[in-house]
Structure formats: structure tokens, C-alpha cells
GULO-162309 format. One line per 8 residues: number of its first residue (from 0); their letters; for each residue x, y, z of C-alpha. Coordinates in steps of 0.02 Angstrom, whole numbers, plus 50000, padded with zeros to 5 digits. Layout:
residues N
NUM) A) X/Y/Z | ...
***
This chain:
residues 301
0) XXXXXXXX) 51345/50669/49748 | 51392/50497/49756 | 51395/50509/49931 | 51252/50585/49959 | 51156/50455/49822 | 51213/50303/49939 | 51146/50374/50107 | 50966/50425/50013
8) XXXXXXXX) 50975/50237/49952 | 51004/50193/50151 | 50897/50330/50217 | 50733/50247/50114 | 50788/50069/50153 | 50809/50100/50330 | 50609/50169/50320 | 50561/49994/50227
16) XXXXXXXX) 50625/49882/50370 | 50542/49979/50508 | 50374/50008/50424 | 50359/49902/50285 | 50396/49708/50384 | 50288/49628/50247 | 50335/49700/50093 | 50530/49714/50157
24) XXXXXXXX) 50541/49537/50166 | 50465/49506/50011 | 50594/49637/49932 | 50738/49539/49999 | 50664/49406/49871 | 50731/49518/49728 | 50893/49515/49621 | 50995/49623/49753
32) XXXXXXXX) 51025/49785/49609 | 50841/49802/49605 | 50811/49813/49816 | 50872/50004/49827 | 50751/50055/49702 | 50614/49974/49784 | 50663/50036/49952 | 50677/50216/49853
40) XXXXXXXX) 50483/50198/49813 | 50434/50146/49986 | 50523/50286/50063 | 50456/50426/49948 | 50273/50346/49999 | 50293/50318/50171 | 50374/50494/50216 | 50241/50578/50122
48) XXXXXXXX) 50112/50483/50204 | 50196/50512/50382 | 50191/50717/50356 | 50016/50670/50341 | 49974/50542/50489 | 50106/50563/50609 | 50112/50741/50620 | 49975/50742/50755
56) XXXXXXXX) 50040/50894/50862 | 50028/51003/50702 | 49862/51089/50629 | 49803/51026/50468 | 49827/51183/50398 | 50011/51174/50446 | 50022/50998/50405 | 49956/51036/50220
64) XXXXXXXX) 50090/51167/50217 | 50222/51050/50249 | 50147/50929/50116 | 50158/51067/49993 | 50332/51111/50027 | 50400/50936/50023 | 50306/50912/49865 | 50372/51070/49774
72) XXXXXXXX) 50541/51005/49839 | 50525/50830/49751 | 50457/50931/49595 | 50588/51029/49572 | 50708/50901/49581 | 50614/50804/49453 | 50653/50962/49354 | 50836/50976/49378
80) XXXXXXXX) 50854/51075/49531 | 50929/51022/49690 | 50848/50896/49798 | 50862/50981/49985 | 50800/50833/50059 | 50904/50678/50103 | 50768/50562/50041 | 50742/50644/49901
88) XXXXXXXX) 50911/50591/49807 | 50867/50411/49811 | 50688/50418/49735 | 50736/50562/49578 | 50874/50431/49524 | 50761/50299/49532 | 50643/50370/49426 | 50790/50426/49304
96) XXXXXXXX) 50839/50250/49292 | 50670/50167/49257 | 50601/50325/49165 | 50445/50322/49288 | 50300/50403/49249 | 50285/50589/49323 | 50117/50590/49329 | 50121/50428/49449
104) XXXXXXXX) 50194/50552/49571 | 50083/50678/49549 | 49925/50563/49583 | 49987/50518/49719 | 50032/50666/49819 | 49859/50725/49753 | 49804/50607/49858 | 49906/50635/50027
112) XXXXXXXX) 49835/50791/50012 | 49664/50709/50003 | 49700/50649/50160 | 49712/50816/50256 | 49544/50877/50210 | 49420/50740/50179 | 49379/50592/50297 | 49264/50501/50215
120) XXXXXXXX) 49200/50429/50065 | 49012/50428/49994 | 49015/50282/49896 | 49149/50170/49834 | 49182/50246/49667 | 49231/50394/49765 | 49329/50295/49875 | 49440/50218/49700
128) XXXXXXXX) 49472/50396/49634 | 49544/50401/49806 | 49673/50236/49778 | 49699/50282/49611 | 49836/50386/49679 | 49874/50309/49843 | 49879/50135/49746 | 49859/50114/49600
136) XXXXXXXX) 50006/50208/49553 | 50115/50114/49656 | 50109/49957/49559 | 50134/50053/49396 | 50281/50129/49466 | 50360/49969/49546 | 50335/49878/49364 | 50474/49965/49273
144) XXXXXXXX) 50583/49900/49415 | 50502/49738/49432 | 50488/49701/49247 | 50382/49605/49122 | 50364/49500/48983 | 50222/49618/48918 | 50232/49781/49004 | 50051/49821/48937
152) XXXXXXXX) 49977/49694/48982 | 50049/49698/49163 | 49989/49866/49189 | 49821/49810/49250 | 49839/49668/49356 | 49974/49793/49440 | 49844/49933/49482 | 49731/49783/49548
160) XXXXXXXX) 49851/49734/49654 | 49883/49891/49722 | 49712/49905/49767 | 49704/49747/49838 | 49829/49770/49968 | 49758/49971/49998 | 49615/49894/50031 | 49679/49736/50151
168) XXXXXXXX) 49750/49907/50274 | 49603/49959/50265 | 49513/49842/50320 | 49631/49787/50446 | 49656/49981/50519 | 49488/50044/50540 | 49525/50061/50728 | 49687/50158/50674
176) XXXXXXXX) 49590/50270/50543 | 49458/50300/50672 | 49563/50364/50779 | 49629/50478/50640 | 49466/50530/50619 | 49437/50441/50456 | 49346/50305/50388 | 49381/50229/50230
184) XXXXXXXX) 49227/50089/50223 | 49113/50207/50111 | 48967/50272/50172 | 48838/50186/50059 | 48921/50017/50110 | 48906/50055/50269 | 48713/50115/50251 | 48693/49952/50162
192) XXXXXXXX) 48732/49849/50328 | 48648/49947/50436 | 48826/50019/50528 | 48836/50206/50567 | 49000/50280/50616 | 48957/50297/50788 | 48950/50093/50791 | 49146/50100/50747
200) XXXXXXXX) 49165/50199/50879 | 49065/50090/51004 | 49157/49941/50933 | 49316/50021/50955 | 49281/50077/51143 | 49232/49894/51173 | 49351/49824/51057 | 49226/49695/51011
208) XXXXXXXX) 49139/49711/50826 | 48939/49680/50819 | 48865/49564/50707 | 48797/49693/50580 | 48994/49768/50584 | 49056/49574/50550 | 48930/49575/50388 | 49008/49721/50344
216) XXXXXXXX) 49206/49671/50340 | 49148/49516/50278 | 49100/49587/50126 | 49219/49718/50118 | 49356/49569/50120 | 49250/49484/49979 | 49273/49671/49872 | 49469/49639/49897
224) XXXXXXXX) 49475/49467/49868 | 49402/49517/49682 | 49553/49640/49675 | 49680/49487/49718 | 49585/49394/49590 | 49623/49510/49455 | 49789/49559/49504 | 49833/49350/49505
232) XXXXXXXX) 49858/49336/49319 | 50020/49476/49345 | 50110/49389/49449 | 50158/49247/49300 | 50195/49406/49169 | 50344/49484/49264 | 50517/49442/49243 | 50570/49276/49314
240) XXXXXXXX) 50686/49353/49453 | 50556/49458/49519 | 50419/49329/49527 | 50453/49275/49701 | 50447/49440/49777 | 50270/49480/49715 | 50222/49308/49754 | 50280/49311/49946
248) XXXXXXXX) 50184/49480/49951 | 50023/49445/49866 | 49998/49280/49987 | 50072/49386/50148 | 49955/49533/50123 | 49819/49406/50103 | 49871/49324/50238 | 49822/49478/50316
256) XXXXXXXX) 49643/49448/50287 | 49654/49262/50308 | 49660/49322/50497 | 49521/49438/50492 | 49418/49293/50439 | 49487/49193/50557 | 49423/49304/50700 | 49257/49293/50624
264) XXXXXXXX) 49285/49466/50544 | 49316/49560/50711 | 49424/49692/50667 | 49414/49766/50841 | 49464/49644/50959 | 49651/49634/50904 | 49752/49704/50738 | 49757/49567/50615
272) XXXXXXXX) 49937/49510/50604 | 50003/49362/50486 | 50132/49258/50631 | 50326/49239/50588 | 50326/49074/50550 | 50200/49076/50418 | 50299/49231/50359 | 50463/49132/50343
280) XXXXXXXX) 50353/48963/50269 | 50285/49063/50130 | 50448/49153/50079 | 50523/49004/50081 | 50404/48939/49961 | 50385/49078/49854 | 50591/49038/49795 | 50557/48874/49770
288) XXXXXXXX) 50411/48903/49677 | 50461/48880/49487 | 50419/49048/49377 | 50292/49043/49279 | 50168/48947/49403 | 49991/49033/49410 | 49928/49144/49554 | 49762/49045/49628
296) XXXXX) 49679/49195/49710 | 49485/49138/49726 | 49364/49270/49816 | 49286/49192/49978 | 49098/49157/49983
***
């Protein structure tokens, strides 16, 4: 079993470093008995999430089908039975360990499965029930592991934060999610600007954004921004050892949309990327910054 527990552990953090640059790097931030769990998270997500998007050559019928059955797998291991999948291992001893929330799980592969059937969103409440599961949940899982001074009070500057990088991919993907066939900019936000959907597409063909699309990503980076702002005040109640990590990730995924604005809020024209040497400066900075030292996350104008 022991075995088997290790290679899960490798299995997941082998999926961090080749999808996850961002968020690996900040990981490598934390006390090093902590990493594996993190990496266990990321996997669980980014498999699920990858039966969903990358399974292009399958129907969605058969793609929901394969959801399901992964999903029953993972259950059943969460209730004792044996975990099939070599993932799986790594993720069920995780949550053992930190006592995680089942329903945390649950949300979210409500909302993979959200993902094979709907590709849009009327307005943006719809759009949070949405990241409820596919975001929020993930910082109230990763604060068990992260820890805090005041658990409860964590709790919501964790779901903000989760919605505040959700939203920064977003954002940055909606040439990727297009192509998907999805759009996650709701529809009455778009209405609002004057955008339809067959502007994205336009803009994606010419991979140059209109001025009416640039009004619209500029205030859709505004809406995250006010989810950073929130989140901010979390950062300061976790655990000294883990402060750095979230730290280097809040200002990388930022970052993100620090170069959206810099391209005038053309999403189209090239993926927004934050370079490698800013990457490595603000690591570096995040471990010498002393715990305790408040979050400044102010929302653009």
C-alpha cells in the first residue's frame, strides 16, 4: 500500500509541474511535508477537469460517462473501498489526514459535470453557483493543509481567492473556452457592452479584440480585482510557513491580469503570460517577506 501511496503522491505531483507552472512554484514555497498534499489536490482537480476538456475525440455523452465512473470510483474510496485508480490513493489520504470536507468534493465534480452540458451563463450569479464548486471549494480544501490562526475566519477570504484566480483563467482563456465552445463572460455582461458571441469569434479569427470587447475585459478584470481584494486580508491569517506560498500565488495570478491590462485588455492578440523573471523576482520576495505583512490588493479604476 505503501508503495502504491508514494507513486499516487508522484503521479499528482508530476500533473502539478506540467500544468500547474504558477501555482507549482508557489507550492515549492511550502514546508516540504505539506507539498504532496497540495500536489494530491491539484491532481484530483486537474484529472477531473481533463476527462472533461481534453477528451475531444469522445462524445459528451461518453465523456459524462467517464466523469461518472471516475467519480463513483473516488466515492467509493472515500467510503472504504478500493481506489482502482493510481491517482486516487494520493488524494483519499489526503483528505484522511486533514479531515477535508466531503462535500468540497462533491461540489466540485457537480461542477465538472456542469461543464459537459451547459456553455454558458445568463448572468453572473449563475456564473458563481458555477465557481462555487470549481473554486470556491478549492481554497476551503487547501486551508486545512495550509493552516490558520483562525480557521473561521479564513474560510472566506479563501473562497474569494478561489474565485479570484477562476476568474483571472477566465479572463485570460476566452480564446481557449471559445474554442471549447464555451463562454464564461455571462451573457448579461456581455449585453451590457454591447458584445455578442459572434464578436468573440470575429476577435478570435482576427486575433485582435474591438474596443467594445476591451470595455468588456476591462471590467471583467475590475470584478476580479474585488475578489483579490477580499481574499487579501487571508493571506496574513494562515500559518507563518505557509504565508509565502499564497503570497507568491496571489501576486503571480495577478500578474496574470497585470498583462491583460498591459495589452490594453486584448485578450486575443496573444495569451497573457506573467515572464520568468518576474516569476523568480516575486518568489524571491515572497520568502523574504516577513509573516504577518498585509496583502495590498486595490481594484483598478
Amino acid at each position: 500500500m505503501e508503495i502504491d501511496l508514494a507513486a499516487a503522491y508522484e503521479r499528482c505531483r508530476g500533473i502539478h509541474k506540467r500544468h500547474g507552472r504558477t501555482y507549482y512554484l508557489a507550492t515549492r514555497l511550502l514546508p516540504a511535508w505539506k507539498r504532496r498534499h497540495v500536489h494530491a489536490l491539484y491532481g484530483f482537480a486537474r484529472y477531473a477537469d481533463e476527462i472533461v476538456d481534453s477528451t475531444d475525440d469522445l462524445r459528451p455523452a461518453a465523456r459524462a460517462a467517464r466523469l461518472t465512473a471516475w467519480s463513483e470510483g473516488f466515492l467509493a474510496g472515500l467510503a472504504g473501498g478500493p481506489a482502482e485508480d493510481p491517482l486516487l490513493p494520493a488524494v483519499l489520504h489526503t483528505i484522511a489526514v486533514f479531515d477535508l470536507d466531503h462535500a468540497d468534493f462533491a461540489s466540485f465534480l457537480r461542477s465538472m459535470a456542469m461543464d459537459l452540458t451547459i456553455t454558458s451563463y445568463a448572468t453572473y450569479d449563475d456564473l458563481l453557483d458555477y465557481m462555487e464548486g470549481s473554486a470556491a471549494v478549492i481554497g476551503t480544501m487547501m486551508l486545512p493543509i495550509l493552516g490558520s490562526s483562525d480557521p473561521v475566519a479564513a474560510r472566506e477570504p479563501a473562497r474569494q481567492l478561489g474565485f479570484a484566480f477562476q476568474l483571472t483563467n477566465f479572463i485570460r482563456d476566452v480564446a481557449e473556452d471559445l474554442d471549447r465552445g464555451r463562454t464564461y463572460l455571462p451573457d448579461d455582461h456581455l449585453a451590457e457592452f454591447g458584445v455578442t458571441r459572434d464578436d468573440l469569434r470575429a476577435a478570435r479569427a482576427q486575433r485582435r479584440s474591438s474596443p467594445r470587447i476591451r470595455s468588456l475585459i476591462r471590467a471583467a478584470v475590475a470584478r476580479a480585482d474585488e475578489h483579490y481584494a477580499a481574499a487579501a486580508p487571508g493571506v496574513t491569517l494562515l500559518l507563518p510557513g505557509s504565508q509565502a506560498c499564497l503570497r507568491t500565488a496571489f501576486q503571480l495570478y495577478r500578474g496574470i491580469l497585470d498583462e491583460v491590462v498591459a495589452a490594453d485588455y486584448d485578450v486575443f492578440a496573444r495569451r497573457a503570460t506573467v515572464p520568468a523573471p518576474r516569476r523568480a523576482r516575486v518568489a524571491a520576495r515572497s520568502m523574504l517577506t516577513r509573516a504577518g505583512t498585509p496583502m495590498v490588493a486595490s481594484v483598478r479604476g
